[in-house]
C-alpha positions in Angstrom: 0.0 0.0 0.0 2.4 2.4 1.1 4.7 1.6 -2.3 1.7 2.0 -4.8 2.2 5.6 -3.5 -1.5 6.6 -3.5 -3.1 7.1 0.0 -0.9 8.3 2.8 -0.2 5.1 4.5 1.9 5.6 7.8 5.7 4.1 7.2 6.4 1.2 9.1 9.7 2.2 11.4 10.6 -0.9 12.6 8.2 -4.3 14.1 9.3 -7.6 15.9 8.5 -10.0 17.9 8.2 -8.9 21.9 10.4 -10.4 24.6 7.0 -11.9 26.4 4.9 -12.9 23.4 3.2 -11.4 20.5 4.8 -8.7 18.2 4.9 -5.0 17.8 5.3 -2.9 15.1 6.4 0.7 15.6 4.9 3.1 12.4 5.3 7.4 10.9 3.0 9.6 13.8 0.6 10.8 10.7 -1.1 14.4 12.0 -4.8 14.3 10.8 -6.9 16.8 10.7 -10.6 18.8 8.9 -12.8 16.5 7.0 -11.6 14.1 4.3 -12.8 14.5 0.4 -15.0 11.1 -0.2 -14.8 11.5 -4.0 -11.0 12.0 -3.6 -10.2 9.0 -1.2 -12.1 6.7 -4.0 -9.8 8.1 -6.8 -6.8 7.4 -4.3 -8.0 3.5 -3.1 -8.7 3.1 -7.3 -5.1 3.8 -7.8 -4.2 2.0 -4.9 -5.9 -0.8 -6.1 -4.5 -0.7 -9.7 -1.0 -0.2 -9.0 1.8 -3.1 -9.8 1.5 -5.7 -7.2 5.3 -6.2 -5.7 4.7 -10.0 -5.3 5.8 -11.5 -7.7 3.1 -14.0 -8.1 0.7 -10.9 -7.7 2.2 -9.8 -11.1 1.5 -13.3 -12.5 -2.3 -13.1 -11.5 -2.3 -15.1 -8.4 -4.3 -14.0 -5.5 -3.1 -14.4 -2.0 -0.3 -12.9 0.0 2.9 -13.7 0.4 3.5 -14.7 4.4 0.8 -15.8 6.8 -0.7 -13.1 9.1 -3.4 -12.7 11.8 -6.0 -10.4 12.2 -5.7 -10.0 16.3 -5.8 -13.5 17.3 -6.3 -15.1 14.6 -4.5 -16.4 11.8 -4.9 -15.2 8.1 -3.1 -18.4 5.6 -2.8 -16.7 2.2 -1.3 -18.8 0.4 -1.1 -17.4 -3.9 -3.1 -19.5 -6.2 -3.7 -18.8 -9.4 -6.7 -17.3 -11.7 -9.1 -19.9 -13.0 -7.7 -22.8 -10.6 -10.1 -23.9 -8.0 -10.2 -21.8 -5.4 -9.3 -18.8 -7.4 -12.3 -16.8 -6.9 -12.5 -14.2 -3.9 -15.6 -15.9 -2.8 -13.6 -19.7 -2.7 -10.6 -18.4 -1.1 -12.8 -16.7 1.3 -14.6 -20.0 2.1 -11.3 -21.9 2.1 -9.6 -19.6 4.3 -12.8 -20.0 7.1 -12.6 -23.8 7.0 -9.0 -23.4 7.9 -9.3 -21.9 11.1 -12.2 -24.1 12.1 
C-alpha cells in the first residue's frame, strides 16, 4: 500500500516480535486533521488498487499474500493460487480460508 504511493499510509519504522509474546510494530506519527474528500479517497483507493503488485506471483495473477498473518488472534493463511484454478475466486478463497481456522 504504502509503495503504490497513492493514499498516505503511515511508514512502518521498525516491528518484531516482543520479549514476552506477541509482536509490535512501531509506524510514521501521521497528524490528521478537517474533513476528508469522499470523492478524492475513491480516486486514491482506485489507484491504490491498480498499482503493480510487488509480489511477484501478484504480477503473475495469483491471488493471495505472500507470508501468513493474523487479524488479532487469529491467523490469516494466504497462500497465492492462481486465476481460474479452484479456489481462485474471492468468494472460494474466502470460504477456504474459514474452513481453515475451524
Amino acid at each position: 500500500m504504502h509503495a503504490s504511493k497513492s493514499v498516505r499510509i503511515p511508514e512502518v519504522l521498525h516491528y518484531g516480535d516482543g520479549d514476552s509474546g506477541g509482536s509490535f510494530i512501531v509506524m510514521e506519527f501521521l497528524r490528521l486533521s478537517g474533513r476528508a474528500d469522499a470523492k478524492l479517497f475513491g480516486r486514491k483507493m482506485a489507484m491504490m488498487h491498480l498499482a503493480t503488485p510487488l509480489a511477484e506471483e501478484a504480477q503473475q495473477g495469483k491471488f493471495g499474500f505472500d507470508v501468513p498473518n493474523t487479524i488479532g488472534g487469529t491467523a490469516q493463511a494466504h497462500d497465492f493460487s492462481a486465476r481460474g484454478s479452484a479456489g481462485s475466486d474471492l468468494a472460494t478463497l474466502f470460504l477456504l480460508a474459514m474452513l481453515a481456522i475451524s
